[in-house]
Each structure stands twice: as C-alpha cells, then as structure tokens.
ChimeraX commands (.cxc) that place a marker at each C-alpha (Angstrom):
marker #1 position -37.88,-49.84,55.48 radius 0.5
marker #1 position -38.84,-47.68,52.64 radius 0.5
marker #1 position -40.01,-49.23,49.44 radius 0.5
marker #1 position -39.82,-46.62,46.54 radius 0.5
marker #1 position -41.24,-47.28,43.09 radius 0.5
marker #1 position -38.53,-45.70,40.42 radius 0.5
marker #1 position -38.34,-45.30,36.46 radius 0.5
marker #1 position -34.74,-45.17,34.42 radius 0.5
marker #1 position -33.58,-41.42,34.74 radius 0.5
marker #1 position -35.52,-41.03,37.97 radius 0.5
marker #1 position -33.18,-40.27,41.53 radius 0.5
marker #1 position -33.50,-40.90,44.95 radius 0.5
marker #1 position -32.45,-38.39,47.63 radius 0.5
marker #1 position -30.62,-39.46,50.65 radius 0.5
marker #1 position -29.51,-36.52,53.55 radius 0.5
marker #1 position -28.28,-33.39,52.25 radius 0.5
marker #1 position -25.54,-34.69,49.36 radius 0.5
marker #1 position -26.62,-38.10,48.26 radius 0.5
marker #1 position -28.64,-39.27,45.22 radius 0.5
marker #1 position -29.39,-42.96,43.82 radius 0.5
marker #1 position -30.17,-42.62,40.04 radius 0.5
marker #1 position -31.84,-45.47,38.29 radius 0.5
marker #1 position -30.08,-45.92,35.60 radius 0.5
marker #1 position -31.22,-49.09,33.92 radius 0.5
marker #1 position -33.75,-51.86,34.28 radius 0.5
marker #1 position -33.53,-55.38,32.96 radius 0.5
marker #1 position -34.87,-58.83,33.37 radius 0.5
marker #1 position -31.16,-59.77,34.86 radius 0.5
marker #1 position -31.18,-56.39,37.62 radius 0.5
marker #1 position -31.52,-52.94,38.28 radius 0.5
marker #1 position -28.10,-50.39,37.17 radius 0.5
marker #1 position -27.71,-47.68,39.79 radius 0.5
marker #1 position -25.68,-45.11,40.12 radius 0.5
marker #1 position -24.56,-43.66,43.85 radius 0.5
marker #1 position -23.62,-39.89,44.01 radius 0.5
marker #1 position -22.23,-39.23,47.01 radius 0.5
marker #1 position -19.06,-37.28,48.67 radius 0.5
marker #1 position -15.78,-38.94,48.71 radius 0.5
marker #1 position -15.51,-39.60,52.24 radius 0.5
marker #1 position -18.92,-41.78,52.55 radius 0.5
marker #1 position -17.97,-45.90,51.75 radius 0.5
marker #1 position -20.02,-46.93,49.31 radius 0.5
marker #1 position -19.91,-51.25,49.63 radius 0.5
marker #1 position -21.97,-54.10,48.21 radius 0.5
marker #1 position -23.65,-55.69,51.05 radius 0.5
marker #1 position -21.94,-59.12,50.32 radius 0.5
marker #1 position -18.46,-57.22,50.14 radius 0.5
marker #1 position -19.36,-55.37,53.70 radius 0.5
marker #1 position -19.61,-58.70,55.24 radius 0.5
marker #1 position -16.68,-60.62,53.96 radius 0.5
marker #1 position -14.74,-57.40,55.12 radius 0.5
marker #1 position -16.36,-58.24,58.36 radius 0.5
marker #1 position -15.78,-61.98,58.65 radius 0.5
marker #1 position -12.35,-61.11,57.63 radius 0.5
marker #1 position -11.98,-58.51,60.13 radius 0.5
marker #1 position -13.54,-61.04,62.85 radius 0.5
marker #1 position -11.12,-63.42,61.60 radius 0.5
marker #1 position -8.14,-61.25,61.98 radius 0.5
marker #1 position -9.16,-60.14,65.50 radius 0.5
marker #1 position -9.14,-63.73,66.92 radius 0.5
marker #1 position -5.93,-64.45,65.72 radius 0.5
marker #1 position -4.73,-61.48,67.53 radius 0.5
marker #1 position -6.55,-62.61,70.68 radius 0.5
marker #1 position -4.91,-65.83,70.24 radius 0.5
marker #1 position -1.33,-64.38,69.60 radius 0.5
marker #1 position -1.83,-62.35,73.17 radius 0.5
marker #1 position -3.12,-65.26,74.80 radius 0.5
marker #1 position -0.12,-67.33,73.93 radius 0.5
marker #1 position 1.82,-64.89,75.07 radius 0.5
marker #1 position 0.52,-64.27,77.96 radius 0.5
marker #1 position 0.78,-68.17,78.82 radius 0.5
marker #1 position 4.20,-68.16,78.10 radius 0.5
marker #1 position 4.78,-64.87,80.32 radius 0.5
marker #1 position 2.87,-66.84,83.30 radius 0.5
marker #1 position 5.19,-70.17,82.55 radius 0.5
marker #1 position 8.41,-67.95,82.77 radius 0.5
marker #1 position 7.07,-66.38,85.60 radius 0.5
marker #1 position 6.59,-69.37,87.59 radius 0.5
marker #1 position 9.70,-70.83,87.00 radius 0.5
marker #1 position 11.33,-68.44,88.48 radius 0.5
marker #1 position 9.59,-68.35,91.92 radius 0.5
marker link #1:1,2 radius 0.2
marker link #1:2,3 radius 0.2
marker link #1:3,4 radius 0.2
marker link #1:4,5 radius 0.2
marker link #1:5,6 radius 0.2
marker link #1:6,7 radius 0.2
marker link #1:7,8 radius 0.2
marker link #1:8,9 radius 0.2
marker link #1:9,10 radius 0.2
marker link #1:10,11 radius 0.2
marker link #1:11,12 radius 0.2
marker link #1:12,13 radius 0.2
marker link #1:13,14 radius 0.2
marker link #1:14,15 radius 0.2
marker link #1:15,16 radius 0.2
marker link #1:16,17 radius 0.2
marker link #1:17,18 radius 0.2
marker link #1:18,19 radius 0.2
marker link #1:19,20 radius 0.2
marker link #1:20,21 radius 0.2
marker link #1:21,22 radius 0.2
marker link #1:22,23 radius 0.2
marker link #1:23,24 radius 0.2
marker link #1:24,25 radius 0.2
marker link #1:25,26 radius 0.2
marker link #1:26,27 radius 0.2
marker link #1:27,28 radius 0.2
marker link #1:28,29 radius 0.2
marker link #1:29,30 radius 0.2
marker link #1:30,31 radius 0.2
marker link #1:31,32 radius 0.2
marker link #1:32,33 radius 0.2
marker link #1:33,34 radius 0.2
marker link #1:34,35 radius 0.2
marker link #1:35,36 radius 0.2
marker link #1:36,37 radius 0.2
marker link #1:37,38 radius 0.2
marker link #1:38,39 radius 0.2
marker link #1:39,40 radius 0.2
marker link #1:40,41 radius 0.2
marker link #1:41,42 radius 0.2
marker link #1:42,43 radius 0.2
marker link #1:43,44 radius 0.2
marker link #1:44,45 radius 0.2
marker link #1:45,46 radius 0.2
marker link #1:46,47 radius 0.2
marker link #1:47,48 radius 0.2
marker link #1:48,49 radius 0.2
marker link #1:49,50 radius 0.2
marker link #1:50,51 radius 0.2
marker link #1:51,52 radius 0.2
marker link #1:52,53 radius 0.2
marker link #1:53,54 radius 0.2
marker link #1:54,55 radius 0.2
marker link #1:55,56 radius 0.2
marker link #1:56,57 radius 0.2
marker link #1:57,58 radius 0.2
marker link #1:58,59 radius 0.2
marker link #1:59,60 radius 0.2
marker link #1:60,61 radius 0.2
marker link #1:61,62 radius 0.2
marker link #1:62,63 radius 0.2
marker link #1:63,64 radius 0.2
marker link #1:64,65 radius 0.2
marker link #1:65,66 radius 0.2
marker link #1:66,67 radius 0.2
marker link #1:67,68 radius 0.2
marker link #1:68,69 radius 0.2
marker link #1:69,70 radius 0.2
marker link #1:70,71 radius 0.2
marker link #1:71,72 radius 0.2
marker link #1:72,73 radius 0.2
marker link #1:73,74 radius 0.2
marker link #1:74,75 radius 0.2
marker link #1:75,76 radius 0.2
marker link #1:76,77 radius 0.2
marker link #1:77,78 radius 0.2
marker link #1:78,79 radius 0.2
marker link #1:79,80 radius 0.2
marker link #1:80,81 radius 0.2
view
C-alpha cells in the first residue's frame, strides 16, 4: 500500500486519466473528489460489498431454483421408468 501525505487543493495521480483532489479536511473526514472517465465505477467500499453480498445472495437462490428443478426433472423421470 501507498501512504501519501496531501494538503486541500493538492491531487493524486492514478494511470494515465485519473486524479484524487483533496478537497477538504476536517476533524469529522477528509472531502475528495475522483476525476476519472465515465466508464471506470467509482464505489464506496461499504457499497462494493453489499453489492456483493447481494449479488452472492442472488446467485444462491438461482442455484437453489435449478436444483429444485432438477429434483423435480429426476422425480418425473423416474416415474416413468
């Protein structure tokens, strides 16, 4: 990890076409401000992950939607041989 020390007005360069201004500092946080082109995703951390549990959520339910039917496939299946 990188640690960088930064003042208000002062950026950060990331790759070719992103910059992290500082643009305030306070006892309650740090403002920033994230230039960037359109088609990077910009996310809080704690949004990323909910998106993620939700996601992970969403994908077991699916799994569990096939695997029921798939069991009733096999139990249709079997009653006919």
């Amino acid at each position: 990890m990188l640690v960088l020390t930064r003042k208000t007005g002062e950026k950060i360069k990331i790759g070719e076409n992103i910059y992290v201004s500082i643009l305030e500092i306070s006892k309650s946080g740090v403002r920033i401000g994230i230039e960037a082109p359109r088609e990077v995703s910009i996310l809080r951390h704690e949004v990323y992950e909910r998106i993620q549990e939700e996601n992970q959520k969403a994908a077991r339910k699916a799994l569990k939607g096939i695997d029921q039917v798939v069991d009733l496939w096999r139990s249709k299946k079997d009653r006919k041989e």
